[in-house]
C-alpha positions in Angstrom: -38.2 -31.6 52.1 -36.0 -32.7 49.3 -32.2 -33.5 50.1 -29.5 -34.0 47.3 -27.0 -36.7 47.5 -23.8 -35.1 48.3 -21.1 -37.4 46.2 -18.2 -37.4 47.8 -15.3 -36.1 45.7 -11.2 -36.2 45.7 -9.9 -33.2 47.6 -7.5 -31.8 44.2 -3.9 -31.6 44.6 -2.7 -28.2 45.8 -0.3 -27.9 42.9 -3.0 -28.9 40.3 -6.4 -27.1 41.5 -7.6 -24.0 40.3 -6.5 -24.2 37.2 -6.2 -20.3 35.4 -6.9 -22.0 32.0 -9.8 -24.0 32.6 -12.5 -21.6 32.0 -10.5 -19.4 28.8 -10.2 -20.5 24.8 -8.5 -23.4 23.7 -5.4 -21.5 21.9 -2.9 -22.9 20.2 0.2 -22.4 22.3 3.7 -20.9 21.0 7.4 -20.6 22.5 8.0 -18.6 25.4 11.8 -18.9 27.1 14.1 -17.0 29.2 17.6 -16.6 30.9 16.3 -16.1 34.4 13.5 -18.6 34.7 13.0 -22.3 33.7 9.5 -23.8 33.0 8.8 -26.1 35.7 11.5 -24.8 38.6 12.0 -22.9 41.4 11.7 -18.7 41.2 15.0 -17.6 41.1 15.8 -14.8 44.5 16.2 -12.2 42.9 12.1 -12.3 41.1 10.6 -12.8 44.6 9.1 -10.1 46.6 11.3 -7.5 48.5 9.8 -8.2 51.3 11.1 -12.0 51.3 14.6 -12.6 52.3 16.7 -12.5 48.9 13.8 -11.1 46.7 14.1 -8.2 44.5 11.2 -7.6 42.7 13.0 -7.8 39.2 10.9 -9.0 36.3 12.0 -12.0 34.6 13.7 -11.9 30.9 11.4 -13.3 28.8 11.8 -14.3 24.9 9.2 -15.5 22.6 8.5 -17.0 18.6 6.0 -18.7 16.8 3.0 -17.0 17.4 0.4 -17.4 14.7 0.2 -15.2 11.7 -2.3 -12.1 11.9 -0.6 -11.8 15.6 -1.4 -7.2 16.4 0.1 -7.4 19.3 1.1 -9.1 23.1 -0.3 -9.1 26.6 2.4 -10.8 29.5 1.0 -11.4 32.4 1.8 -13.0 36.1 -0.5 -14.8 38.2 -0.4 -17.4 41.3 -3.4 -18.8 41.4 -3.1 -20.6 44.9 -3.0 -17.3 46.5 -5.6 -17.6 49.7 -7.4 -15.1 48.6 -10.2 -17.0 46.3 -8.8 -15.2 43.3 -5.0 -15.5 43.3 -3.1 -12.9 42.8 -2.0 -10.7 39.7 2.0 -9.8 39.9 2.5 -8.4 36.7 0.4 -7.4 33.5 1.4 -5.5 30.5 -0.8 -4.3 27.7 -0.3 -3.2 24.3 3.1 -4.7 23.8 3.7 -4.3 20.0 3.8 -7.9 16.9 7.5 -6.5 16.8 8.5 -7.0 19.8 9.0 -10.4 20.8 11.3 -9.7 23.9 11.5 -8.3 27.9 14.3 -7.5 29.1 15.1 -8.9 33.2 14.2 -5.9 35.0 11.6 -4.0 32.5 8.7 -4.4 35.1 10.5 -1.8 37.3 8.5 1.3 38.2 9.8 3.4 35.6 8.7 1.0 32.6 11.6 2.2 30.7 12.5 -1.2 29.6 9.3 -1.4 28.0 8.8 -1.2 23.9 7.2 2.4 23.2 3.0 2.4 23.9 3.8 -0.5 26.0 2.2 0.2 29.9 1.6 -1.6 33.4 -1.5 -2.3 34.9 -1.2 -1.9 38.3 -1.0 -5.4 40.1 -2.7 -6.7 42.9 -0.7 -4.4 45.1 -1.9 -1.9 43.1 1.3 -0.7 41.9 2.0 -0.7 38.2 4.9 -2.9 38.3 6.3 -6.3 38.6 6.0 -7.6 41.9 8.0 -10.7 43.1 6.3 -14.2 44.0 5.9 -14.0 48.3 3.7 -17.0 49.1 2.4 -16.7 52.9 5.3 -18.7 55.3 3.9 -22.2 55.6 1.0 -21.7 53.2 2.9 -24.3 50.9 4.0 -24.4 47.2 2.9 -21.9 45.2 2.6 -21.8 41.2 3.7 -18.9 39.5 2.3 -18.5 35.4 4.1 -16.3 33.6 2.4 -16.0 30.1 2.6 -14.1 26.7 -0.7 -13.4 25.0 -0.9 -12.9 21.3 -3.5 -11.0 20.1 -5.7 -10.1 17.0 -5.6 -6.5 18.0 -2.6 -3.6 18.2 -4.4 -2.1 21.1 -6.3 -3.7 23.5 -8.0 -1.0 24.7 -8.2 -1.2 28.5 -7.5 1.6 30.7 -3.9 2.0 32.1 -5.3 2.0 35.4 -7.6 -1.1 35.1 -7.1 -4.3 37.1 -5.5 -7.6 35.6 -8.3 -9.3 35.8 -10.0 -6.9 34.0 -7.2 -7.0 31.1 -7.8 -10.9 31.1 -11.7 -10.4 30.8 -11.1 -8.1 27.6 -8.6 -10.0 25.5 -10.2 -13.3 26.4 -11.7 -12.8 23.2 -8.4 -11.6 21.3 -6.2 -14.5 22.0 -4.7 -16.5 18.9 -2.7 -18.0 21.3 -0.5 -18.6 24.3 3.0 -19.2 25.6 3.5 -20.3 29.5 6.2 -20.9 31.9 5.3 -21.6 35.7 7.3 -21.6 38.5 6.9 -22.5 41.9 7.7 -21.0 45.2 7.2 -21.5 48.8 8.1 -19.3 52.3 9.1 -22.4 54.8 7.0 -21.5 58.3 
């Protein structure tokens, strides 16, 4: 019986493993800002979930410029990736979000969508409701990142069904991205 050297390797850094990029395109990466959320810190109350003290469920404001010429349209998305789950967990995705429109309003990832540009939709989230859903990390579980991204895409229509998952969304314009703009946020539930 053969036996395979098992080499013992670093366990990763909570904050640094599972890493959504690692297995996409290399894109070139453009602006992405907002009034209610700063790259790097803390989710502000009022974007967790409702069902955490504080938390209102209200999408982030979110501003963007310099993607790359021949940009059809944008894909935002939301996704904690050190959900214990084994996949994370999708809190917001939009599709078909038109080259003109380079702007959310906080709050346009309510269940009416109205603060959406026209043709724009919701995928339904990992709760499956189609609809922003604030950050909730399990009490205890630890610091959670949060990446908020806008994708620019070579298409005007991406083409997915309005009832398909995230994931799926991800899969189809994996091969439509010119490029990317991120902000991540953290958030933790003390025990």
């Amino acid at each position: 019986m053969k036996y395979r050297k098992l080499i013992p390797v670093e366990e990763p850094n909570a904050m640094s493993a599972n890493d959504p990029f690692a297995r996409l395109p290399e894109v070139p990466s453009f602006t992405v800002t907002s009034t209610t959320l700063a790259d790097g810190a803390t989710w502000p109350a009022a974007q967790m979930s409702a069902g955490v003290p504080g938390g209102k469920d209200v999408s982030p404001h979110l501003s963007w410029s310099g993607a790359p010429a021949g940009t059809k349209s944008y894909a935002v998305t939301a996704y904690d990736p050190d959900a214990p789950t084994g996949s994370g967990f999708w809190h917001w995705a939009v599709a078909d979000i038109p080259a003109t429109v380079t702007e959310l309003p906080e709050g346009a990832g309510d269940e009416t969508g109205l603060g959406l540009p026209e043709g724009t939709f919701q995928l339904p989230n990992d709760a499956r409701a189609a609809r922003y859903i604030g950050a909730a990390p399990p009490a205890g579980h630890g610091p959670h990142r949060y990446f908020v991204v806008v994708h620019a895409l070579d298409v005007e229509s991406i083409g997915v069904p309005a009832e398909a998952t995230p994931a799926y969304l991800g899969f189809v314009i994996s091969g439509h991205i010119l490029a990317r703009a991120v902000l991540t946020a953290t958030a933790e539930t003390p025990a």
